[in-house]
N, C-alpha and C positions, 0 to 999 in steps of 0.2 A: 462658659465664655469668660472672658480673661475681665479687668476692670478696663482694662487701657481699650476691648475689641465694644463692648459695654459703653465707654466712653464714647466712641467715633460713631457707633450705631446711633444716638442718643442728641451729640450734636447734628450729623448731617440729617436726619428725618428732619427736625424741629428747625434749623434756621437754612438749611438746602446751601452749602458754601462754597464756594467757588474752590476754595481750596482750606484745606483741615488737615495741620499736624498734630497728631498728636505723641507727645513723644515721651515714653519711661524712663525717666532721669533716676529712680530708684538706685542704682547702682553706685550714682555720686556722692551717696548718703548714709552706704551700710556703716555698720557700727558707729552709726550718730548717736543718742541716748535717746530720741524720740524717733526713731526708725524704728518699725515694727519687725522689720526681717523680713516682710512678706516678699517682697521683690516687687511689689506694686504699690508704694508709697506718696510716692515723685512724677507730679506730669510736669509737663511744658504742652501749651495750647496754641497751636497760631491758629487762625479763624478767620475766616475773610467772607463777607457775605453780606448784601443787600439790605438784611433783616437789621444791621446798625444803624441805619440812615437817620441820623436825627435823631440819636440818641450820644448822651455822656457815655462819656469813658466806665464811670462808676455805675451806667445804666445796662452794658454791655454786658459787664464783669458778672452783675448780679441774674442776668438772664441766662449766660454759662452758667454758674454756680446754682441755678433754680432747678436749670433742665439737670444737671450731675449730682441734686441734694444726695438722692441714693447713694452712689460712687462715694461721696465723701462722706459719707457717716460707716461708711464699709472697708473702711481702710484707707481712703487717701490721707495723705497728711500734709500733704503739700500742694499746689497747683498753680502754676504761675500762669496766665491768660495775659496774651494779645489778640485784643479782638478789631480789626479795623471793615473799613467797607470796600470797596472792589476800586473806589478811586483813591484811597486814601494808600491799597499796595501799590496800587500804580505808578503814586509819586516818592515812594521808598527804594533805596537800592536793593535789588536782587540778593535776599541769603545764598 
């Protein structure tokens, strides 16, 4: 199973999201000096989900980064994370 199929298994079980990108930006990155080559380097996270409610920004981040410890000691090297709550995409414009 890929890091990025690993990933999306890993957040949806644990905070159930209304909606979950996750996307391999790896490709933006080859031949950077801290790219590994692997082709799974680079995510982007969007995350929308209930399980935020009354929490920090930096409380969010760290509860992604808890449930992924695995994933990122296994090659990621980058991960960008937005994690909001289900009213907070609401009042954002549509990607």
């Amino acid at each position: 199973m890929s890091l990025q199929s690993r990933m999306r298994e890993k957040l949806m079980v644990a905070l159930e999201p209304t909606r979950l990108d996750v996307v391999n930006e790896s490709h933006l990155h080859a031949g950077h000096a801290s790219s590994p080559g692997t082709g799974e380097s680079h995510f982007r996270v969007l995350i929308v989900s209930k399980a935020f409610e009354g929490k920090s920004r930096v409380e969010r981040h760290r509860t992604v980064n808890d449930l992924l410890a695995e994933e990122l000691k296994d090659g990621v090297h980058a991960l960008a994370i937005k994690a909001l709550t289900p009213g907070e995409q609401a009042s954002q414009p549509t990607p």
